[in-house]
MIKOL-424307 format. One record per residue (C-alpha): x, y, z. Coordinates in pm, whole numbers. Example, Ala and Ser with C-alpha at 12.3 -4.5 7.8 and 13.67 -1.06 7.14 Angstrom:
BEGIN
((1230,-450,780))
((1367,-106,714))
***
This chain:
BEGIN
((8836,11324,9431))
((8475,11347,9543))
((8295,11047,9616))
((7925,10999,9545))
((7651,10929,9762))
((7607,10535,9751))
((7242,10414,9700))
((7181,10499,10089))
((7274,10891,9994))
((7651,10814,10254))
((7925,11006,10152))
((8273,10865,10288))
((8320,10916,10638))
((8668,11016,10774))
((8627,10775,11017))
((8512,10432,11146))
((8518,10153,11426))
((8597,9860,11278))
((8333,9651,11408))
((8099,9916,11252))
((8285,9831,10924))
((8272,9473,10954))
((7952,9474,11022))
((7800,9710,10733))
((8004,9482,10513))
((7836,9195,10666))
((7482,9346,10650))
((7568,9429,10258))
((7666,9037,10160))
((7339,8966,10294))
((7139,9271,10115))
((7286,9152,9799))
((7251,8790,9884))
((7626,8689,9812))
((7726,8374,9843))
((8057,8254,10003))
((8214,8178,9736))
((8150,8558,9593))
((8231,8750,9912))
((8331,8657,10280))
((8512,8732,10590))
((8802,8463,10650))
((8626,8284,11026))
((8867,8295,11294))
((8942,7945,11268))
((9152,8062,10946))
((9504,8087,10961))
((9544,8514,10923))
((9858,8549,11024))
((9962,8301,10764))
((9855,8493,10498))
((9953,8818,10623))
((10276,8686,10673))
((10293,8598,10308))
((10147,8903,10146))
((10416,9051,10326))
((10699,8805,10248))
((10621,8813,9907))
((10537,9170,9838))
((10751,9444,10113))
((11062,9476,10224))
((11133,9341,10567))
((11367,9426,10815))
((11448,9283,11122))
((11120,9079,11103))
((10914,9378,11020))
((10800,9636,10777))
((10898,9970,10854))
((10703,10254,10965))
((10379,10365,10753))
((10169,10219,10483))
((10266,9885,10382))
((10283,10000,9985))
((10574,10219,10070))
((10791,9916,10112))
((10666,9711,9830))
((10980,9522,9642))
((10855,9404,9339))
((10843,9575,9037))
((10524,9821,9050))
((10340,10047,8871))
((10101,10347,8992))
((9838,10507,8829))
((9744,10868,8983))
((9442,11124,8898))
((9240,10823,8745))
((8896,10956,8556))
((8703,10720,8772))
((8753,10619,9165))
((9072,10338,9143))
((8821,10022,9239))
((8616,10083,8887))
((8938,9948,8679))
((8979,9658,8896))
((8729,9486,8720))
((8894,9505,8372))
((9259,9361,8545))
((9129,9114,8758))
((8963,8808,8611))
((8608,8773,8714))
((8588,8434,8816))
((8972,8379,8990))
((8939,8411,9392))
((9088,8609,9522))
((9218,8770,9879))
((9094,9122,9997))
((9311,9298,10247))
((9135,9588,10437))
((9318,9803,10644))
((9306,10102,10894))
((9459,10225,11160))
((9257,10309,11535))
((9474,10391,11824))
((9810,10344,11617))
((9785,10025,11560))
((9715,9894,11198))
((9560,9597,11142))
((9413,9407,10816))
((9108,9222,10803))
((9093,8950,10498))
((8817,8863,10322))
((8818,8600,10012))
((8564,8640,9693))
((8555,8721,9343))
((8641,9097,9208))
((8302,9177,9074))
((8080,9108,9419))
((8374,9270,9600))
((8354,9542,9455))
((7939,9555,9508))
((8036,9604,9866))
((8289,9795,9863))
((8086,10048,9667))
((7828,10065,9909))
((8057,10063,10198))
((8223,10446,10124))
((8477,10365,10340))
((8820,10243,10337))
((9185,10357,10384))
((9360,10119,10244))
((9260,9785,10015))
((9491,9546,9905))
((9365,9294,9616))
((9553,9002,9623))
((9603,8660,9372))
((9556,8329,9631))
((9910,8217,9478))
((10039,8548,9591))
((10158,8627,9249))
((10045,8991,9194))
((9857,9252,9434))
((9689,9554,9345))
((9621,9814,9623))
((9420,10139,9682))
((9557,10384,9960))
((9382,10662,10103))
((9514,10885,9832))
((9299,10718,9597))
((9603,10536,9430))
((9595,10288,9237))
((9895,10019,9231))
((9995,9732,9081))
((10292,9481,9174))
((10409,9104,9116))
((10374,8918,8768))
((10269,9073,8477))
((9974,9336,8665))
((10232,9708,8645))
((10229,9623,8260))
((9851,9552,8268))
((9778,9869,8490))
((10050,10115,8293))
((9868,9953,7966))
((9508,10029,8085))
((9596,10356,8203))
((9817,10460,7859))
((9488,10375,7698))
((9231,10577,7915))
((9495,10914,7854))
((9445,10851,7479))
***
């Protein structure tokens, strides 16, 4: 899948620092004057271990304390649904399964010398996905309810997944209907 040029004419890069990352997704909230409450970096005063600890609780398999080796969405438990070779990139249908106005967690992940790591964010879908759209970068986003109740994630093959209550039905529903 090809991604366009954003508004800047940047194609996705292969590769980032992650402070570069953070920051162009810093420099975007302000460009598009987003509020907090519509897009925002958890401060480290937050608790982020206790909510990746939870995402991970609630949605992989764990063994021995850990997740194995590789992407976390290999190991999710819950019942989940995929949706491959979408017409559009995987973010544009997140707007039709995600309500507009719930908050919501945003997991961002890479991996830079071997070690993974996930930055969290909190906002709404819709200014999320402003940024994210400008960004062209990621390798890995997970979407996730507060409540930890569903997830949807993107990996780097430009997957789209769905797992926890009621979202592989939604997903397999909305995708049934874009093949007709």
């Amino acid at each position: 899948m090809k991604y366009p040029e954003n508004q800047h004419g940047k194609h996705r890069p292969q590769s980032k620092e992650w402070q570069d990352i953070r920051a162009e997704l810093m420099q975007l909230k302000t460009q598009f004057k987003l509020t907090n409450d519509e897009f925002r970096p958890l401060s480290p005063t937050e608790n982020h271990q206790a909510i990746e600890k939870q995402f991970i609780q609630t949605f992989c398999t764990v063994k021995d304390g850990k997740v194995g080796d590789g992407w976390l969405w290999q190991y999710f438990k819950q019942e989940e649904f995929s949706a491959y070779d979408l017409p559009e990139r995987p973010e544009c249908y997140l707007s039709q399964l995600i309500d507009e106005n719930e908050t919501i967690w945003l997991g961002a992940t890479t991996t830079y010398h071997e070690n993974t790591k996930i930055w969290w964010y909190e906002g709404k879908i819709l200014p999320i996905l402003q940024v994210l759209a400008e960004s062209c970068f990621f390798e890995e986003f997970y979407f996730v309810s507060k409540k930890f109740k569903w997830l949807f994630c993107i990996n780097h093959h430009d997957v789209l997944t769905a797992t926890g209550e009621d979202m592989p039905r939604k997903l397999e529903n909305l995708e049934k209907s874009l093949r007709n």
